[in-house]
C-alpha positions in Angstrom: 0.0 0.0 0.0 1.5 2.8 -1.1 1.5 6.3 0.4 1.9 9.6 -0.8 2.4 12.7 1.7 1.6 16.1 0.5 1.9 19.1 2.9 1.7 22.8 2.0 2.2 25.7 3.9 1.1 29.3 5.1 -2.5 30.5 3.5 -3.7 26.8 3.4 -1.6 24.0 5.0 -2.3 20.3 4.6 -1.1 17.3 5.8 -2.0 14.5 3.3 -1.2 10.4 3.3 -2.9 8.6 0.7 -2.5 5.7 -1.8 -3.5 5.7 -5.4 -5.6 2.8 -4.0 -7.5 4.9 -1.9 -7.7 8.4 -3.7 -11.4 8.3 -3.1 -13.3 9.3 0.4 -15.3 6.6 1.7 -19.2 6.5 0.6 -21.1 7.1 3.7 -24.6 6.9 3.8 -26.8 8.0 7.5 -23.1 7.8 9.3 -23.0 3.6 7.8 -19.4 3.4 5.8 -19.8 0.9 2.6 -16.9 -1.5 3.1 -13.9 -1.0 0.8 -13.9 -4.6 -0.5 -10.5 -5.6 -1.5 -9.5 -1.6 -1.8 -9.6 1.4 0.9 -10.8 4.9 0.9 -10.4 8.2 3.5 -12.8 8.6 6.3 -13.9 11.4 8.9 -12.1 10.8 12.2 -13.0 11.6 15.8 -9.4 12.6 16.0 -5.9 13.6 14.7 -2.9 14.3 15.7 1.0 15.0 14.8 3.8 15.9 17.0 5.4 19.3 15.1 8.4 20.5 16.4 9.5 23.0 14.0 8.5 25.5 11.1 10.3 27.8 8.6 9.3 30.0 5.4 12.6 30.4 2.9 13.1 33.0 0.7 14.6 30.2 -1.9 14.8 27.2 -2.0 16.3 25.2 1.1 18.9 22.0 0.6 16.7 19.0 1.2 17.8 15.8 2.9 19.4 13.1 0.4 21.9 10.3 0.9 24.7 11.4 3.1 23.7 14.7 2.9 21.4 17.0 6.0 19.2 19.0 5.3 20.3 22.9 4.9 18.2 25.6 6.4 20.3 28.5 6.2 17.9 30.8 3.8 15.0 30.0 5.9 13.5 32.2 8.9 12.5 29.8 11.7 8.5 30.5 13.1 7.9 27.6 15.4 10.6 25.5 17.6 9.8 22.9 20.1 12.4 20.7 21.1 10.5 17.6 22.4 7.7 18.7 19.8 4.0 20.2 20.7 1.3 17.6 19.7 -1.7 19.2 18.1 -4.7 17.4 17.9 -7.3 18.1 16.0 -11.0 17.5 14.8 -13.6 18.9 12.1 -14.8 21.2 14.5 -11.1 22.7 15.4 -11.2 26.1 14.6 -8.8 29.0 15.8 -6.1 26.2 17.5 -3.3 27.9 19.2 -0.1 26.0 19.7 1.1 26.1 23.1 5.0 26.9 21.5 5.6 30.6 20.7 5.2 31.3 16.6 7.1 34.0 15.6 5.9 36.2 12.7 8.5 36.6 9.8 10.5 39.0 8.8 8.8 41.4 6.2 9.8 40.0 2.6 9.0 37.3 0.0 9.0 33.9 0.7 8.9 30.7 -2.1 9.3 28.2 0.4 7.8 26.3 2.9 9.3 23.7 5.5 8.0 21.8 8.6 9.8 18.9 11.1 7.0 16.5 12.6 7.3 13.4 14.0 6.7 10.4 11.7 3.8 9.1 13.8 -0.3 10.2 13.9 -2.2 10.0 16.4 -5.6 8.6 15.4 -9.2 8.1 17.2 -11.5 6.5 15.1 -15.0 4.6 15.4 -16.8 3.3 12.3 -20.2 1.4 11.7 -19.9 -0.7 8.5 -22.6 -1.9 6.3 -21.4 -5.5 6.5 -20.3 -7.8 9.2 -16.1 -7.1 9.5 -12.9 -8.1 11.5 -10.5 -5.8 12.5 -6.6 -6.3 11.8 -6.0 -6.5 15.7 -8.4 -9.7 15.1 -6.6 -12.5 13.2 -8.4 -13.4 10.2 -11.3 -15.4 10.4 -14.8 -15.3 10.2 -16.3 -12.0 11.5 -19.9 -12.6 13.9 -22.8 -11.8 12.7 -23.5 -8.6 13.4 -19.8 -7.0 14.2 -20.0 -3.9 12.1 -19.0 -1.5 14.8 -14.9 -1.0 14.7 -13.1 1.4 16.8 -9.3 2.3 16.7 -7.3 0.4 20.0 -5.3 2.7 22.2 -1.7 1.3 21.3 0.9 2.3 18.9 2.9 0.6 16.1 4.0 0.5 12.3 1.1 0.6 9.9 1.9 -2.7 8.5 2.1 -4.5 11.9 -1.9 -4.1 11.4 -3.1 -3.7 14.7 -5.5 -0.7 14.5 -9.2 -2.3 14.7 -11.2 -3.8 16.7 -14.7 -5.2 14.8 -17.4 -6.4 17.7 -21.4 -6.0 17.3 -21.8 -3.1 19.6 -20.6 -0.1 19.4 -17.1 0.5 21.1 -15.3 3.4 22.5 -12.3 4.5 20.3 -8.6 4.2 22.1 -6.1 6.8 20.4 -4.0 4.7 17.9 -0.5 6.1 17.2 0.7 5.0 13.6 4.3 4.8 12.8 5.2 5.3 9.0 8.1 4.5 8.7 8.2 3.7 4.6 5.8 5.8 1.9 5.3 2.3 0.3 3.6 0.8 3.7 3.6 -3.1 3.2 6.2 -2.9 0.2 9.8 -1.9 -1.1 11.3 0.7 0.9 10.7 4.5 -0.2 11.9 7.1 1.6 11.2 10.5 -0.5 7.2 11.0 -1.6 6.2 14.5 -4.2 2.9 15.6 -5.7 2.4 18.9 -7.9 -0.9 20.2 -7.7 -2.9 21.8 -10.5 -2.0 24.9 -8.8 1.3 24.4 -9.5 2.2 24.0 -5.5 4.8 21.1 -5.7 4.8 19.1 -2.3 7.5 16.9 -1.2 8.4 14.4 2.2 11.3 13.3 3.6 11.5 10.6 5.8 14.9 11.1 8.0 17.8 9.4 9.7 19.2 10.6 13.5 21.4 12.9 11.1 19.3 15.1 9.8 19.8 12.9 6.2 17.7 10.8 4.1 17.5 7.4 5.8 18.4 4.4 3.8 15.8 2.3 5.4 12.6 1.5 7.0 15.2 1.2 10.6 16.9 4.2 10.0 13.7 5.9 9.1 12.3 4.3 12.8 15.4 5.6 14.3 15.2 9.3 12.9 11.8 9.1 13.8 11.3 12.6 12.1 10.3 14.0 8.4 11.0 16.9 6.6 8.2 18.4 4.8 8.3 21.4 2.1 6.8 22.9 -0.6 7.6 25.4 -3.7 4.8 27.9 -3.4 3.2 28.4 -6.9 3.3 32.0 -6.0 5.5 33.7 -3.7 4.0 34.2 -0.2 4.8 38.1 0.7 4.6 39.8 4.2 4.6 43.6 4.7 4.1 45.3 7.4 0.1 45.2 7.3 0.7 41.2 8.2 0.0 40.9 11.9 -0.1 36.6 12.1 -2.2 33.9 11.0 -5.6 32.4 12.7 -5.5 28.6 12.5 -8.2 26.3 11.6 -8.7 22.5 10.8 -10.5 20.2 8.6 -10.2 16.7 8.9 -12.8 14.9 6.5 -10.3 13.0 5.3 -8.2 12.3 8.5 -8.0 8.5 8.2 -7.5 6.0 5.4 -9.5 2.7 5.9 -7.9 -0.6 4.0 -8.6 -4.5 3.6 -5.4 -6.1 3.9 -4.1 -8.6 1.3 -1.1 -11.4 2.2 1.1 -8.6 1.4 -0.3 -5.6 3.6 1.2 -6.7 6.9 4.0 -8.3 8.5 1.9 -11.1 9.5 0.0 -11.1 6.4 -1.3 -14.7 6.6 -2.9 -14.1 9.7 -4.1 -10.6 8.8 -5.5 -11.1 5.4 -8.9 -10.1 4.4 -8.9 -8.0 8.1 -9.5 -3.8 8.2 -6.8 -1.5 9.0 -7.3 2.1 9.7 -4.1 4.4 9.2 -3.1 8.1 9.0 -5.3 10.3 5.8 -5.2 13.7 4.6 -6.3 16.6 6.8 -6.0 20.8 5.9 -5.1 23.5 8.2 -6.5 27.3 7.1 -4.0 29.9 8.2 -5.9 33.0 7.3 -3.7 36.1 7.2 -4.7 38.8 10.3 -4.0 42.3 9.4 -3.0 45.3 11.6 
């Protein structure tokens, strides 16, 4: 299952994990999902999270992690640092979220760039009622009871591929917060470390996944070790503050916070024993930064 991460930055800011599998949202009719039979689709969740330790807007473009080689932020203005990282969770409803860390207001000037440092984990609260009866990954595979189409995220963490997200039972359960290490773009697959998109807008988004050195890891285990990524974009239009720029009001949407797959033999580590189970995993969600003036 493949991943692609897309984050952009400033006027609207999003945060986006998705597979060509599962471009699609997930058909929801009277709050009942359809089951994505053999594929997946994004989903609505109660919750969100990421751990976001810093920002930065560049006035060109900044050296970007590769093999052997750290990142290189020395054209870039610094608006947000948090050593141990501030988590920020978030919902539909969020609107107007303040982070607890001090964000600086940049320098008057033109900026092309875009960079943020998050942790490589989400934080994700979910609780789903199916059309059809379903077993969750955290389930081996088997035959689901008649009946079991209420799923709810466990409160646990792991690797998206361990598959140990859902629990499927026939009444409805409370969600746990499930923190979902990604490690590798291409989740159940060959390693990839780099993911890029360019929009229609011409905004081109691109992720980093990165070792304890700031560089590119090599690996799925250096990736776990660095435990970091490096997002940035190219701004299809410069971003410019003057001096009428006071800061930016935050807001969230989340619609399509969570991905929702059925796994095949190849989805998860212990695909034999998975296979055929649902996995819930880290989707798209957009934060609106709208400009404040003086």
């Amino acid at each position: 299952m493949k991943k692609l991460f897309v984050v952009s930055f400033l006027i609207i800011t999003s945060l986006s994990f998705h597979s060509k599998a599962y471009a699609n949202a997930c058909t929801v009719t009277s709050g009942v999902t359809t089951l994505p039979v053999g594929d997946s689709c994004m989903s609505e969740p109660q919750s969100y999270g990421i751990t976001l330790y810093s920002k930065y807007l560049c006035t060109t473009a900044p050296t970007v992690p590769a093999d052997g080689v750290a990142y290189d932020l020395s054209n870039c203005v610094q608006t947000m640092s948090s050593a141990n990282g501030e988590v920020v969770r978030v919902t539909s409803t969020s609107s107007n979220v303040a982070l607890s860390t001090p964000v600086t207001r940049p320098p008057n000037g033109s900026y092309t760039h875009g960079v943020m440092i998050f942790k490589n984990e989400f934080l994700i609260k979910q609780n789903i009622i199916f059309d059809d009866d379903t077993q969750g990954d955290s389930q081996d595979a088997g035959v689901p009871s008649v009946g079991a189409i209420y799923c709810s995220t466990v409160s646990g963490s792991g690797n998206e591929d361990d598959c140990n997200s859902l629990v499927c039972s026939t009444s409805q359960g409370t969600a746990g917060e499930f923190a979902a290490a990604l490690p590798n773009f291409n989740v159940g697959g060959a390693y990839e470390g780099t993911a890029s998109e360019t929009f229609a807008s011409g905004n081109i988004m691109s992720a980093y996944l990165l070792n304890t050195s700031n560089e590119l890891a090599d690996d799925a285990i250096e990736a776990a070790a660095g435990a970091k990524m490096f997002g940035l974009q190219e701004f299809a239009a410069a971003v410019v503050v003057d001096k009428d720029t006071k800061g930016f009001n935050m807001s969230f949407n989340v619609s399509t916070g969570s991905s929702i797959w059925q796994n095949s033999p190849a989805s998860c580590t212990d695909g034999a024993a998975k296979s055929g189970t649902y996995s819930v995993g880290s989707g798209p969600f957009q934060v609106l930064l709208t400009p404040v003036q003086y």
